[in-house]
MARLUMTI-175165 format. One record per residue (C-alpha): residue number from 0; residue in three letters; chain; x, y, z. Coordinates in steps of 0.2 Angstrom, whole numbers. Each point is the difference from the previous one (the first is absolute). Example, Ala and Ser with C-alpha at 12.3 -4.5 7.8 and 13.67 -1.06 7.14 Angstrom:
REM MARLUMTI-175165
+-----+---------+--------+-------+-------+-------+
| num | residuo | cadena |    c1 |    c2 |    c3 |
+-----+---------+--------+-------+-------+-------+
|   0 |     ALA |      A |    62 |   -22 |    39 |
|   1 |     SER |      A |     6 |    17 |    -3 |
+-----+---------+--------+-------+-------+-------+
END
This chain:
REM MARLUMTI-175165
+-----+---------+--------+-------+-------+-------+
| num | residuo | cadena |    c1 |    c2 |    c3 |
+-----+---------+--------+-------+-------+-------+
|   0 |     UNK |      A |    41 |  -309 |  -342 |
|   1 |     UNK |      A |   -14 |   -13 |     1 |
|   2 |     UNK |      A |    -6 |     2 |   -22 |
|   3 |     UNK |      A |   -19 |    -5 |     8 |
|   4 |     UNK |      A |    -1 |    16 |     7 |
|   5 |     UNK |      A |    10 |    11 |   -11 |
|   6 |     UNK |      A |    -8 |    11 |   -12 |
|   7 |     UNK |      A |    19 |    -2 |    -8 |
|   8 |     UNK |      A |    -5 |    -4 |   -20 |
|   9 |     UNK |      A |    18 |    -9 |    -2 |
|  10 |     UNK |      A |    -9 |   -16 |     8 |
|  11 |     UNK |      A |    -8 |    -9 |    -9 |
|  12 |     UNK |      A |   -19 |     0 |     0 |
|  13 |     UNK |      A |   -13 |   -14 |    -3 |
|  14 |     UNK |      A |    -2 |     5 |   -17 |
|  15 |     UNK |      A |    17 |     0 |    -5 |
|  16 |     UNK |      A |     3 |   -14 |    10 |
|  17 |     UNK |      A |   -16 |   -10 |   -11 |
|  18 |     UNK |      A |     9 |     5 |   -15 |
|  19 |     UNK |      A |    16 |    -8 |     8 |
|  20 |     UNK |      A |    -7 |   -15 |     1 |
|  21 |     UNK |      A |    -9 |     0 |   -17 |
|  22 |     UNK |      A |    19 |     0 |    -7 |
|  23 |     UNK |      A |     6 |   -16 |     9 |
|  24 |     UNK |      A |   -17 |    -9 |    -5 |
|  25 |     UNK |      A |     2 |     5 |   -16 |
|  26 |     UNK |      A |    17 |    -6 |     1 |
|  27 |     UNK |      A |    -5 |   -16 |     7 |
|  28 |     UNK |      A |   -13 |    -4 |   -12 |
|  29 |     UNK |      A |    13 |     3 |   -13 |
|  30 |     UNK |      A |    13 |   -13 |     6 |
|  31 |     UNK |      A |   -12 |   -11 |     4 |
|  32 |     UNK |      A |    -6 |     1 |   -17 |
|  33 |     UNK |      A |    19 |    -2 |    -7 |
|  34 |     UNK |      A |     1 |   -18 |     8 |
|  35 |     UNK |      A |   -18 |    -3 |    -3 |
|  36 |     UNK |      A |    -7 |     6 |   -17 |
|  37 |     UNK |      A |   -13 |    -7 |     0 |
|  38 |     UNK |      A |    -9 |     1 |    16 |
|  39 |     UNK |      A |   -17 |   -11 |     2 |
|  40 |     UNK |      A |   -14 |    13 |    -4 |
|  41 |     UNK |      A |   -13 |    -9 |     6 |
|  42 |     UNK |      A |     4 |     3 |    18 |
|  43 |     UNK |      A |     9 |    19 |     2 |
|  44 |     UNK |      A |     5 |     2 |    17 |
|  45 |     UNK |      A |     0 |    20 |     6 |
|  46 |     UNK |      A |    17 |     6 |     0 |
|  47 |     UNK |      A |     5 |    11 |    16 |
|  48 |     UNK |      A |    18 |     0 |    13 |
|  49 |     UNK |      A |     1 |    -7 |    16 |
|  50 |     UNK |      A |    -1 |     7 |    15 |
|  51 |     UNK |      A |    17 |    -5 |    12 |
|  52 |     UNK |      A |     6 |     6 |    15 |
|  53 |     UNK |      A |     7 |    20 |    -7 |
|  54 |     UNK |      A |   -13 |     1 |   -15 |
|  55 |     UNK |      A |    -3 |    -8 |   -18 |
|  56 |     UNK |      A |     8 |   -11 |    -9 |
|  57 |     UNK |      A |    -1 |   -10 |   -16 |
|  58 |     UNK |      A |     5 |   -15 |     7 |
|  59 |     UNK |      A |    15 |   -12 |    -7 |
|  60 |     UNK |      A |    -3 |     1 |   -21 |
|  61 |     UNK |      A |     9 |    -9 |   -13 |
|  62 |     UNK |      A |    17 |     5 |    -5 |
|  63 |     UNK |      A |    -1 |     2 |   -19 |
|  64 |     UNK |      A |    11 |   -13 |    -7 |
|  65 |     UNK |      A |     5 |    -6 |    17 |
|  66 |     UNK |      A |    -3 |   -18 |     5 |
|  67 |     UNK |      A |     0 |     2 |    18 |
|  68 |     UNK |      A |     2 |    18 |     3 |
|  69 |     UNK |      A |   -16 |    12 |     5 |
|  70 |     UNK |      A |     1 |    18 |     4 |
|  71 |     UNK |      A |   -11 |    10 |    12 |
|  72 |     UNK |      A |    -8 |    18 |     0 |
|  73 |     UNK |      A |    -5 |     8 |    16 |
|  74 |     UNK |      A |    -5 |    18 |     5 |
|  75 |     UNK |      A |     6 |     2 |    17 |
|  76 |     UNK |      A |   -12 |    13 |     8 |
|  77 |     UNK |      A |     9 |     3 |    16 |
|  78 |     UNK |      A |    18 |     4 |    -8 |
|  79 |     UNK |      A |    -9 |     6 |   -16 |
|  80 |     UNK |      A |    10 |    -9 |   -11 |
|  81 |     UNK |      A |    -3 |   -11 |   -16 |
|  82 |     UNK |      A |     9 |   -18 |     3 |
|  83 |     UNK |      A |     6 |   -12 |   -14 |
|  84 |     UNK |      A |     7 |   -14 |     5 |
|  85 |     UNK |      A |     5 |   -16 |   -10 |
|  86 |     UNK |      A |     3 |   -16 |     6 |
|  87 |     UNK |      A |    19 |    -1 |    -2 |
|  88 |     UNK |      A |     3 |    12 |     9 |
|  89 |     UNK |      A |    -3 |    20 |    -9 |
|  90 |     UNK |      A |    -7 |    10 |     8 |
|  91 |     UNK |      A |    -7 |    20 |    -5 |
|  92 |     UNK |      A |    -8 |    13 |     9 |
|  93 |     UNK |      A |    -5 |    14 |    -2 |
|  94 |     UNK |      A |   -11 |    17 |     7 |
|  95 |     UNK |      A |   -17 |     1 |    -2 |
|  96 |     UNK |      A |    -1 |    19 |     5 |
|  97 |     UNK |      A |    -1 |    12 |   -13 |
|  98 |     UNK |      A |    -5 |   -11 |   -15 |
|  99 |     UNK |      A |   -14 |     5 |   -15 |
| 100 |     UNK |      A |    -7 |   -15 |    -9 |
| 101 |     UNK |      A |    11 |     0 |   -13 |
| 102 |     UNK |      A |    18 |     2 |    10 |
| 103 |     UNK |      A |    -6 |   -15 |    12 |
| 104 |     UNK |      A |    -6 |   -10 |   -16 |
| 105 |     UNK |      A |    17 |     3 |    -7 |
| 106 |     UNK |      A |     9 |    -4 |    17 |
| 107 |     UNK |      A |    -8 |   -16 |    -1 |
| 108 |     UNK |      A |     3 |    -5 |   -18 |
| 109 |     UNK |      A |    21 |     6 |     1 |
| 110 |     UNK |      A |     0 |    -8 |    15 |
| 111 |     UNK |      A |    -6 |   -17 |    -7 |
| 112 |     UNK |      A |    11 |     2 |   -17 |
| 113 |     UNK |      A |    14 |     2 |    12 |
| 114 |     UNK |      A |    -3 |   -17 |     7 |
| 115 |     UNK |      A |    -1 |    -7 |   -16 |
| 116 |     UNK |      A |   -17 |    -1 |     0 |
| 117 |     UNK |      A |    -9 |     8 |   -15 |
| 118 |     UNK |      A |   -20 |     5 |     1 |
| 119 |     UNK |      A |   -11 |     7 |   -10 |
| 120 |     UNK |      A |   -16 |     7 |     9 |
| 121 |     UNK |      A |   -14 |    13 |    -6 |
| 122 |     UNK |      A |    10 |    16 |     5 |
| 123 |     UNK |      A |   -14 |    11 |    -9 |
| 124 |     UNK |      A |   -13 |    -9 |    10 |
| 125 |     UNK |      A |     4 |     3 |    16 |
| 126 |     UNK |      A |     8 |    16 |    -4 |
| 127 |     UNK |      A |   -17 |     5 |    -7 |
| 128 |     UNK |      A |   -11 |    -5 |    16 |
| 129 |     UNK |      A |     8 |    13 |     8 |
| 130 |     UNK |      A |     1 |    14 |   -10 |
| 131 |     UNK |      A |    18 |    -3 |    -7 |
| 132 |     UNK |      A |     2 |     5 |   -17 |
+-----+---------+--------+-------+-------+-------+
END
């Protein structure tokens, strides 16, 4: 079943998948911020995900507390899946069908302290832009 053309609601919609990718930029900002606290103000740069061959990603971002190490969130749109994936060698993913803003916010978050990596974003934000309480 092709999800373009399926009235299906398990697939994710633009909507849900916008408030996808406001997770991983939060995220992103957030570790960028850990290794960088103080970020030159004078020239903010818009934050966003990258566009790649199967859908968005962050790009590679700093590995909290790692010299070398970087890790990688990516929304896979043609498997549907969320990707993490660090740089020696873990890898998670998991579904992006069936999620609510707060299950995919917490997903994310477990699936980040798992790795060892432990960030703090503005749950109630982004919860709140879309109607989460």
């Amino acid at each position: 079943m092709n999800p373009s053309n399926s009235s299906n609601s398990e697939y994710p919609t633009p909507g849900t998948v916008n408030l996808y990718s406001d997770v991983l930029v939060a995220v992103r900002v957030a570790l960028d911020n850990a290794v960088d606290p103080a970020p030159n103000t004078l020239h903010t740069v818009p934050v966003g995900l990258s566009t790649g061959p199967v859908g968005l990603s962050t790009g590679p971002l700093p590995f909290p507390g790692g010299e070398d190490e970087a890790l990688e969130l990516w929304l896979d749109l043609q498997l549907h899946k969320l990707v993490i994936a660090t740089s020696y060698g873990t890898r998670f993913e998991s579904t992006l069908i069936g999620h609510s803003a707060r299950s995919f916010t917490d997903t994310v978050l477990d699936a980040l302290a798992v790795l060892g990596v432990i960030v703090e974003i503005d749950v109630a934000s982004i919860n709140e832009s879309y109607g989460v309480e």
